[in-house]
C-alpha positions as CSV (number, residue, x, y, z in Angstrom):
1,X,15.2,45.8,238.8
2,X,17.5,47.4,236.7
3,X,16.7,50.9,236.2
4,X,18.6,51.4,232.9
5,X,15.1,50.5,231.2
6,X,13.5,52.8,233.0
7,X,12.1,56.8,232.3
8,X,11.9,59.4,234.2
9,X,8.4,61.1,233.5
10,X,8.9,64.9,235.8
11,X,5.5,66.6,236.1
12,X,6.4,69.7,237.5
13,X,4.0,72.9,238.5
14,X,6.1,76.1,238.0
15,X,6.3,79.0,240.8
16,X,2.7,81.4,240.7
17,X,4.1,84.6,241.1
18,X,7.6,85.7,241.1
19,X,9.3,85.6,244.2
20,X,7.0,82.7,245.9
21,X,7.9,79.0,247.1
22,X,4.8,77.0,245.9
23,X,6.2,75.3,243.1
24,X,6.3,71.2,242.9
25,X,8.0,68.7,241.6
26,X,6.9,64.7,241.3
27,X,8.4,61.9,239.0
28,X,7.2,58.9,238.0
29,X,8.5,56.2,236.9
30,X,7.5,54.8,233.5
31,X,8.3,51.7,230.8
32,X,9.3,48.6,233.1
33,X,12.0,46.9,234.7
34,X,12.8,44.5,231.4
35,X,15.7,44.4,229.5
36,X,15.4,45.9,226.2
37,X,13.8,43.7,223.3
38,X,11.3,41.2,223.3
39,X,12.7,38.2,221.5
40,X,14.5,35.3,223.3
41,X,18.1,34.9,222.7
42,X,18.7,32.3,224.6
43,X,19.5,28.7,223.6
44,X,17.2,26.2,224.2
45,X,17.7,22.6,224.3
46,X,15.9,20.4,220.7
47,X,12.2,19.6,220.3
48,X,11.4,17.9,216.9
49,X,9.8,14.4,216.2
50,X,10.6,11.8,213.9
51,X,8.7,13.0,211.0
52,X,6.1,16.1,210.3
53,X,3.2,13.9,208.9
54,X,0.1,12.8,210.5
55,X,0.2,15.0,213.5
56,X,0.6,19.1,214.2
57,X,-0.4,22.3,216.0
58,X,-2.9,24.1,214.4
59,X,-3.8,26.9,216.7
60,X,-1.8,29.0,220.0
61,X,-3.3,32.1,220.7
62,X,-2.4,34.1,224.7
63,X,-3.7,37.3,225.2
64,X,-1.0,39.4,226.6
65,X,-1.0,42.9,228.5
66,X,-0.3,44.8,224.9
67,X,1.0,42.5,222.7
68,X,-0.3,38.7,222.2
69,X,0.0,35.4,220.4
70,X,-2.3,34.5,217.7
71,X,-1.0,31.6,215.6
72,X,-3.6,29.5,213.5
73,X,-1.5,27.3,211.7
74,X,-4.3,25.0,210.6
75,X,-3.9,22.2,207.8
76,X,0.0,22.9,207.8
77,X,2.2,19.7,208.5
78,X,5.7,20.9,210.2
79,X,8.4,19.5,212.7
80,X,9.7,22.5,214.7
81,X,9.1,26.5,214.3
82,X,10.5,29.0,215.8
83,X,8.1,31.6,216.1
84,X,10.3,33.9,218.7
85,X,11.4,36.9,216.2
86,X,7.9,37.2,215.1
87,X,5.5,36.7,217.5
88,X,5.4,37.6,221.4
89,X,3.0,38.2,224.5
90,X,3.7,40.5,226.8
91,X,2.6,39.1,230.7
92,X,3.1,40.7,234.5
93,X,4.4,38.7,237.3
94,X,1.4,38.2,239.7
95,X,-1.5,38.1,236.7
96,X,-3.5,35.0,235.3
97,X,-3.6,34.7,231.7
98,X,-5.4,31.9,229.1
99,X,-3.2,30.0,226.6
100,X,-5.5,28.3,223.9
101,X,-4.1,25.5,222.2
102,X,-5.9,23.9,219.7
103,X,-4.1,20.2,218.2
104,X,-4.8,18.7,214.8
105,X,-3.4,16.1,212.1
106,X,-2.6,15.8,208.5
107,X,-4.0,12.8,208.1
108,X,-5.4,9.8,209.2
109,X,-7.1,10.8,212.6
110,X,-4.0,10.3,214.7
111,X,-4.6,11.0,218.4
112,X,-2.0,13.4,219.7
113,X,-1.7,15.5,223.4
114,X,1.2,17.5,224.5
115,X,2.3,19.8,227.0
116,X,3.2,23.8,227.2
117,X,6.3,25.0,228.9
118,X,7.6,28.4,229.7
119,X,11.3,29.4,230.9
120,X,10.1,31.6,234.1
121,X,13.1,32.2,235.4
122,X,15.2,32.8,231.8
123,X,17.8,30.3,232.6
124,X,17.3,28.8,229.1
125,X,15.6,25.5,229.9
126,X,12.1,24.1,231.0
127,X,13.6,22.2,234.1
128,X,12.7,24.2,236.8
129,X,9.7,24.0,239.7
130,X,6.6,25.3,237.5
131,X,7.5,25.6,234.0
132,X,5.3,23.2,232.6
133,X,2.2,25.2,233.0
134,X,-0.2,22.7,231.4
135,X,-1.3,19.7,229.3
136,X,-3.1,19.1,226.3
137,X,-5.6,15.8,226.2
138,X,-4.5,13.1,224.1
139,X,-7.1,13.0,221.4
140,X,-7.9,13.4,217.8
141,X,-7.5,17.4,217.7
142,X,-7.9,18.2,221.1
143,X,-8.3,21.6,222.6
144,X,-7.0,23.0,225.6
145,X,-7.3,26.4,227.5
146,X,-4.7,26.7,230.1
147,X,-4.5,29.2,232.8
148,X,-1.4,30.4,234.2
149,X,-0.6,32.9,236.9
150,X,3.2,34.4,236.7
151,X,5.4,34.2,239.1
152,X,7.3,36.0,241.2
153,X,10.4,35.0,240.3
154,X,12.4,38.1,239.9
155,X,13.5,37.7,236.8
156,X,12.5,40.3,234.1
157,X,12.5,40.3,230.5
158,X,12.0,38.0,227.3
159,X,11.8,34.8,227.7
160,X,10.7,31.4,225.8
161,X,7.7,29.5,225.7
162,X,7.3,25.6,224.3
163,X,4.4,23.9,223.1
164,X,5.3,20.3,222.3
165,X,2.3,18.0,220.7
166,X,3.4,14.0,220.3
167,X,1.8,10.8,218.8
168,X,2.2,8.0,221.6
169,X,2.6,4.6,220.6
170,X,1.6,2.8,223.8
171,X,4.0,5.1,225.9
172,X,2.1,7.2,229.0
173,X,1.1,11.0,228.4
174,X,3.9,11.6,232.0
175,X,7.0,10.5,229.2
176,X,6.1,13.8,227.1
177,X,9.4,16.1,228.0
178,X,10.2,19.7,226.4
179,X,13.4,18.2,224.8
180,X,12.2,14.9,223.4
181,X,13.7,14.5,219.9
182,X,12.3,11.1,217.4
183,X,13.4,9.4,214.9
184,X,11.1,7.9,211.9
185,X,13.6,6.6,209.5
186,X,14.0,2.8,208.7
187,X,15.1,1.1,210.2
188,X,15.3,3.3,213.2
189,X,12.2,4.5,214.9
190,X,12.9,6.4,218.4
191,X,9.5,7.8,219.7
192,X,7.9,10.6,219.1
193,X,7.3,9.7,215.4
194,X,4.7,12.5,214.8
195,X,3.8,15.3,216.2
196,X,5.3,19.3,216.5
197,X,7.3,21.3,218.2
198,X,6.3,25.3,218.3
199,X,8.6,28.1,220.3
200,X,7.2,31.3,221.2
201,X,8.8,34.7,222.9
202,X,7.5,35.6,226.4
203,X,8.2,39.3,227.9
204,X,7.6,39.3,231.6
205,X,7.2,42.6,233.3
206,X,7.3,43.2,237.0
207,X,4.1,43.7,238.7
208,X,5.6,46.9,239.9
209,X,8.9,49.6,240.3
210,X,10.0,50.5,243.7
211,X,13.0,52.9,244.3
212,X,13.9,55.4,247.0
213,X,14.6,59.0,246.0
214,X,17.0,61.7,247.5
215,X,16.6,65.2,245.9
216,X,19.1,67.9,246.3
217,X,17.4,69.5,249.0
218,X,17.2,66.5,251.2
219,X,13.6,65.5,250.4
220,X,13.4,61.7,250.2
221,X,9.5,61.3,248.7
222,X,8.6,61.0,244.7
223,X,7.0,64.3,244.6
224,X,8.4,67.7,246.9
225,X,6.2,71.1,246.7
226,X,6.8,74.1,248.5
227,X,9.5,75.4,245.7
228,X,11.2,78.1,244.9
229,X,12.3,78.7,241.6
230,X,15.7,76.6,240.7
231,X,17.2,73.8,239.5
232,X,16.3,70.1,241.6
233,X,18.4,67.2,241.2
234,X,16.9,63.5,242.1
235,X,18.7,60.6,242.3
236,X,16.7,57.3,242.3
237,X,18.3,54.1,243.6
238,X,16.4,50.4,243.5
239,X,17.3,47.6,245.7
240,X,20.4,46.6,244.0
241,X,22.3,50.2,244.3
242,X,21.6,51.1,240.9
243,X,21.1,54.9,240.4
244,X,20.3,57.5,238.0
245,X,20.1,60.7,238.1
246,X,17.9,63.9,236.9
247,X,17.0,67.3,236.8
248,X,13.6,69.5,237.4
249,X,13.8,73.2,236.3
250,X,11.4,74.8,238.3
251,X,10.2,78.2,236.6
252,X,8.5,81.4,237.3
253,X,7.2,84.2,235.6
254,X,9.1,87.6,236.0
255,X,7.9,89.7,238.2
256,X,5.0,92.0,237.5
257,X,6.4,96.1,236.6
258,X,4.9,99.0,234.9
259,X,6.6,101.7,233.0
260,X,3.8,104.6,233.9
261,X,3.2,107.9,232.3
262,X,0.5,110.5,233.4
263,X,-0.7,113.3,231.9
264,X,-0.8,116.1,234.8
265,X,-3.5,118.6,235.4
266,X,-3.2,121.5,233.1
267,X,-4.3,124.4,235.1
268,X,-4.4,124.9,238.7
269,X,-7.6,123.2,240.3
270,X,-7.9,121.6,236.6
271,X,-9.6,118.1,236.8
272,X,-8.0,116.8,233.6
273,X,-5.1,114.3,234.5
274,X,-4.9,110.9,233.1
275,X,-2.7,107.6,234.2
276,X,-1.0,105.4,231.8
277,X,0.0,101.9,233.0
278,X,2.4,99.9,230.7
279,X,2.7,96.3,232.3
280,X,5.4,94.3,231.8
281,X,5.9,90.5,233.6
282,X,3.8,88.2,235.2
283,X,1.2,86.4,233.6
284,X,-1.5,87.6,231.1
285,X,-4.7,88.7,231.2
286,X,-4.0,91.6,233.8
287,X,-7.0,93.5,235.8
288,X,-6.7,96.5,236.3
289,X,-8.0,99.2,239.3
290,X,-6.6,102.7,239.1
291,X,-8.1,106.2,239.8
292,X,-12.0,104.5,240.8
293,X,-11.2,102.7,237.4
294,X,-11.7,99.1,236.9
295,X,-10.4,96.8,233.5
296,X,-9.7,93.6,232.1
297,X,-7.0,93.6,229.7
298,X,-7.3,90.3,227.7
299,X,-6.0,89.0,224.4
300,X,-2.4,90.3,225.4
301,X,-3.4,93.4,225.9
302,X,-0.7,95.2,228.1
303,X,-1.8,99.0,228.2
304,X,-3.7,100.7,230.4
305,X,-5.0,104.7,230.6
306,X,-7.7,106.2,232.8
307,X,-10.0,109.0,231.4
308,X,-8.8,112.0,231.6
309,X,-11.1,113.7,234.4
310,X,-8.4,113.6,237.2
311,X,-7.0,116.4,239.6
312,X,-4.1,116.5,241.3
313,X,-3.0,113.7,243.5
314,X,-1.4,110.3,244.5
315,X,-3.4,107.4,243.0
316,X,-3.0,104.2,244.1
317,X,-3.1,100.9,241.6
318,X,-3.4,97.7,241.7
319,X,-2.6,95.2,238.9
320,X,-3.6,91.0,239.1
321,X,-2.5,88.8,236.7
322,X,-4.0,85.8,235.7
323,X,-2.3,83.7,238.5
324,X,-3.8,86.0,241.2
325,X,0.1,87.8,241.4
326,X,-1.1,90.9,242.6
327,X,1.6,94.3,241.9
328,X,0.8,97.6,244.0
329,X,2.2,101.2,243.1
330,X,0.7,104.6,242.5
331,X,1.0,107.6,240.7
332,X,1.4,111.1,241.5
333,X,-0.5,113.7,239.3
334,X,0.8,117.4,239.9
335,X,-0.5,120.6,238.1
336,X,1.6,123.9,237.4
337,X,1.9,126.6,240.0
338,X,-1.1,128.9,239.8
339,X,-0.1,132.0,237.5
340,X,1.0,134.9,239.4
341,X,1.4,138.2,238.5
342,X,3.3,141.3,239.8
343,X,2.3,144.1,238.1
344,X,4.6,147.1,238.4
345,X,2.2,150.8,237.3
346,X,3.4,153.8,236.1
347,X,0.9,156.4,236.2
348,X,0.1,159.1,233.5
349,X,3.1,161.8,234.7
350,X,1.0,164.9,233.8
351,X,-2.4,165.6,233.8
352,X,-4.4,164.9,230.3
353,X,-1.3,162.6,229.2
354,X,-1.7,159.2,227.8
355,X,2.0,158.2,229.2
356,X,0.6,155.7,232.0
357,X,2.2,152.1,231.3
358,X,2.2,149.0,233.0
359,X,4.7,145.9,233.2
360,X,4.0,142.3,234.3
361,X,6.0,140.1,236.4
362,X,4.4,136.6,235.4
363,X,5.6,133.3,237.5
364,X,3.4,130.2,237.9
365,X,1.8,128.0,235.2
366,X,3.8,126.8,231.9
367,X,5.6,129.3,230.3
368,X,5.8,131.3,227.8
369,X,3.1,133.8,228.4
370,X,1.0,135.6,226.1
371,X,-0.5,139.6,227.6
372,X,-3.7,140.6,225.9
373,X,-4.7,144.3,226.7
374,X,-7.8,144.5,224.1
375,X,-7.4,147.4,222.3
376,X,-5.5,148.9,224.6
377,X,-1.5,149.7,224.8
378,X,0.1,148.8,227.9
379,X,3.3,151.2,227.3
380,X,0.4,154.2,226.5
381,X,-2.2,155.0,228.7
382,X,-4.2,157.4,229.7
383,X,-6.1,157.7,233.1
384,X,-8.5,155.2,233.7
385,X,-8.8,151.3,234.7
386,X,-7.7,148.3,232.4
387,X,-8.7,144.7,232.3
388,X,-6.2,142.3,231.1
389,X,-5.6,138.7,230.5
390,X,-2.4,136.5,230.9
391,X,-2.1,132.8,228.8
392,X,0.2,130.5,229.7
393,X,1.4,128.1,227.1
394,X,-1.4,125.6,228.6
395,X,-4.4,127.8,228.1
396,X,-4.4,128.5,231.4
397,X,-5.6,132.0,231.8
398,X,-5.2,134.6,235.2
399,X,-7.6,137.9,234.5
400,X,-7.1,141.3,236.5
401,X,-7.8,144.9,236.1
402,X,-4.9,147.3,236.5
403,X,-5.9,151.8,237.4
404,X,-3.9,154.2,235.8
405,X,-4.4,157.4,237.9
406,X,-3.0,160.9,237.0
407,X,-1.8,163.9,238.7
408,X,-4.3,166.7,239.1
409,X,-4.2,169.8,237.3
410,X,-1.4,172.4,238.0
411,X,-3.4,175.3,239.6
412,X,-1.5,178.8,240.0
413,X,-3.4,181.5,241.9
414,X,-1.9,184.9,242.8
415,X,-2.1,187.7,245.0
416,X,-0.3,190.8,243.9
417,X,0.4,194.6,245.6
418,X,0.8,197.1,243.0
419,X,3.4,199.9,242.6
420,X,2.0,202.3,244.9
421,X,3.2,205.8,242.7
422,X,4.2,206.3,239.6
423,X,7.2,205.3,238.9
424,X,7.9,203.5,242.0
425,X,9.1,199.8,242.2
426,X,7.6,198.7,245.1
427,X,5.4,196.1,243.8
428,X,5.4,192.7,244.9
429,X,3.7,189.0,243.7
430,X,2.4,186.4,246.2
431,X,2.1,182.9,244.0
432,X,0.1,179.9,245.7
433,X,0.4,176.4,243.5
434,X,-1.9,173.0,243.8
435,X,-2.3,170.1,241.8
436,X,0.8,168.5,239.5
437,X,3.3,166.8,242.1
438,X,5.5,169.1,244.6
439,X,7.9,169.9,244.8
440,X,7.6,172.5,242.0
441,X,10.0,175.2,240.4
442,X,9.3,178.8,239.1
443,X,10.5,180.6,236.5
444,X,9.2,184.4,235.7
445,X,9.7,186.1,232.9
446,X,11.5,188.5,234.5
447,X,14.5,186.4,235.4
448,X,13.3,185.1,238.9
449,X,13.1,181.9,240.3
450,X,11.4,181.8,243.3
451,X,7.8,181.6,243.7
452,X,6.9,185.0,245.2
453,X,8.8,188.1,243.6
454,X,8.8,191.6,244.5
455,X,10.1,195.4,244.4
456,X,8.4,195.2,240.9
457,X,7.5,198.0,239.0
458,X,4.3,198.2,236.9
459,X,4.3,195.7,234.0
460,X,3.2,191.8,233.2
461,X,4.5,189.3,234.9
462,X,4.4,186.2,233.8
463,X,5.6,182.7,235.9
464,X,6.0,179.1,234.4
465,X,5.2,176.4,237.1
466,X,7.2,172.6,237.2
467,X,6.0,170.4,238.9
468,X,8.4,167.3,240.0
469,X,7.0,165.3,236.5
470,X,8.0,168.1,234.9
471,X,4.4,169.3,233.9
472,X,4.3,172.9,233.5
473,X,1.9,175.4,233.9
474,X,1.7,179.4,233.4
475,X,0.1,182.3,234.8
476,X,0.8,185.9,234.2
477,X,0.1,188.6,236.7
478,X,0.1,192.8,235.6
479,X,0.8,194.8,238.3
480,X,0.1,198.8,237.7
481,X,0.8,201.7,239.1
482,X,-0.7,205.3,239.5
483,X,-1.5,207.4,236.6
484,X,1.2,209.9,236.1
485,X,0.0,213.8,237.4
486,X,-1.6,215.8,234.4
487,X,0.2,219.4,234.5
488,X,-1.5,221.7,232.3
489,X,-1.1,225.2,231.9
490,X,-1.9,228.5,230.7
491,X,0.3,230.6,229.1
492,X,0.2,234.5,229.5
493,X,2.6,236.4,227.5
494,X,2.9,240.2,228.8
């Protein structure tokens, strides 16, 4: 066999999912072990007789594998053709074929038989064991189908086939030879007189190709599975050493990834996160379970996204493609800080004020923050208790209610000892003080500044109160004394 007229056909099954080993490679050989071409080149010894009247061919017809021989010649008067350029059968050693062969004459009833010869073993001549595959009955146009069976002679390729028809002039049907040439000129007549000569190409194929095979990774059978993905190299030998050489690219898709977004929760203890799966890889349609969620993404369709009804927490996924590749992540969904407020209160400083305030230390959720106090102002406020409202730049919202208390009322009460005579500065005033916020200081109108003043004489009195806000307060005290003595008198002149 030579294997330069043979192909390779490679029928190959690429890797399932990236990363596996069960890829396979076969080959096969195709075409057959024949030379190229399928005319016969080589040269055959003469066939011709004397003269082309009388006696001819008129019809050759064998059904070949692909390709046959159908030749009706009829009512043509001829010598020799050479029918190999234009006409061949293609046969297989070890099958049985039918050659027709129908004879005729161009006039005068001549009888006529003949023989059929093919070259088997392409040596370029008919001598050989078994190359004169059958005889045609002497007769006026007799017909013949002759079976032949090819053998197994080893050798491949085009070759010829001879079908020689003669007129015998008391000569034996045995004398007929594939390279009998006659004369029919007088005063010479050499025998055959009449008759034809037609050649025909044959293209034998072996019944089959056998070679031994040795990949690159030691495997010595036509087909290897088990793969990873790579480059395979065979090399085929046949029974003469003859080898060629090929190459299997075994494939497999890239590997399966995502590029995930999520949407996270909002608000604290919000239930309105959503996953986004972008799938990249592998082998399309994808399906899909996320989140309790279920999808078949077909059409090339590579996006995925959950409803957005999720809380806070690690979702596992799973993503199949369509070769059962199967790619598992998760995703975390997180949600702000809850919104958390200090609130730092400073109450109304004096009684009946509207000075109260109230800042806010906000941490937690999304910032910025937006404060809504109604109608109220937080820097002015008077005694009483406040709801409020805090918005993160979510929308998420923390609500609370915030008491502005006041001091009480400064109360001044008094005890007091008046000037005893008239004119006496023994007086005094005791001062008790409640409500504002201690500690307090006094101021009188008289220039003291302690609480409780005495050695006073008779007059009003009048103390100003500040408590440690600085609210102030005022009381006045009179103190009196006796009446001064009444001296009236009578005057008596003498």
């Amino acid at each position: 066999m030579n294997l330069a007229f043979l192909q390779l056909l490679s029928i190959l099954q690429i890797v399932s999912c990236n990363g596996d080993n069960n890829g396979t490679a076969s080959v096969q050989l195709i075409g057959s072990s024949n030379p190229p071409g399928t005319v016969s080149t080589l040269v055959y010894c003469a066939s011709t007789p004397g003269a082309n009247t009388n006696s001819t061919i008129d019809n050759v017809q064998l059904t070949g594998d692909v390709y046959s021989i159908n030749n009706n010649t009829t009512g043509s008067c001829d010598q020799y053709e050479d029918y190999t350029t234009t006409m061949f059968a293609d046969i297989t050693e070890g099958q049985t074929y039918t050659i027709n062969v129908t004879l005729g004459d161009c006039s005068n009833n001549y009888s006529s038989g003949g023989k059929v010869y093919i070259d088997w073993n392409i040596d370029g001549d008919f001598n050989d064991p078994g190359e004169e595959v059958g005889i045609i009955p002497y007769g006026v146009a007799s017909t013949v189908s002759i079976p032949i069976t090819v053998p197994y002679s080893g050798a491949f390729g085009a070759t010829r086939m001879r079908v020689v028809s003669q007129f015998l002039n008391n000569i034996p049907m045995s004398s007929i030879g594939p390279c009998d040439v006659g004369v029919f000129i007088n005063p010479t007549y050499i025998q055959p007189w009449f008759g034809a000569t037609e050649d025909y190409s044959i293209v034998i194929s072996s019944a089959s190709i056998t070679a031994t095979y040795l990949w690159s990774n030691g495997l010595t059978t036509d087909s290897i599975s088990g793969l990873s993905a790579g480059i395979y190299i065979i090399d085929i030998t046949n029974g003469n050493g003859c080898i060629i050489t090929d190459s299997i690219i075994i494939t497999q898709p890239s590997a399966i990834s995502t590029v995930t977004s999520q949407n996270n929760v909002s608000c604290d203890g919000g239930t309105d996160g959503s996953i986004t799966l972008n799938i990249f890889g592998g082998i399309t349609d994808y399906t899909i379970t996320a989140a309790g969620y279920s999808q078949i993404l077909v059409g090339g369709v590579s996006s995925f996204t959950t409803p957005s009804v999720l809380p806070t927490g690690t979702y596992p996924y799973t993503i199949t493609d369509s070769n059962n590749c199967i790619y598992l992540s998760s995703v975390n969904i997180t949600s702000p800080s809850p919104i958390s407020v200090s609130e730092s209160v400073n109450n109304v400083s004096c009684f009946g004020l509207n000075d109260g305030s109230v800042n806010l230390s906000i941490s937690g959720g999304i910032p910025t923050y937006n404060e809504n106090w109604g109608l109220n102002n937080s820097s002015s406020l008077s005694v009483g208790t406040y709801p409020y409202t805090v918005t993160d730049n979510n929308g998420c919202t923390y609500t609370n209610t915030v008491s502005i208390s006041q001091p009480s009322d400064i109360q001044i009460s008094s005890t007091q000892n008046n000037v005893s005579t008239c004119g006496a500065t023994d007086g005094n005033i005791d001062i008790t003080t409640l409500g504002g916020v201690s500690p307090y200081s006094f101021s009188w109108n008289s220039g003291q500044n302690t609480e409780d003043i005495n050695s006073l004489s008779s007059g009003t009195f009048i103390i100003t109160v500040t408590d440690a806000n600085l609210c102030a307060s005022t009381h006045s005290v009179t103190l009196t004394e006796p009446t001064s003595p009444i001296v009236s008198f009578t005057q008596i002149n003498t």
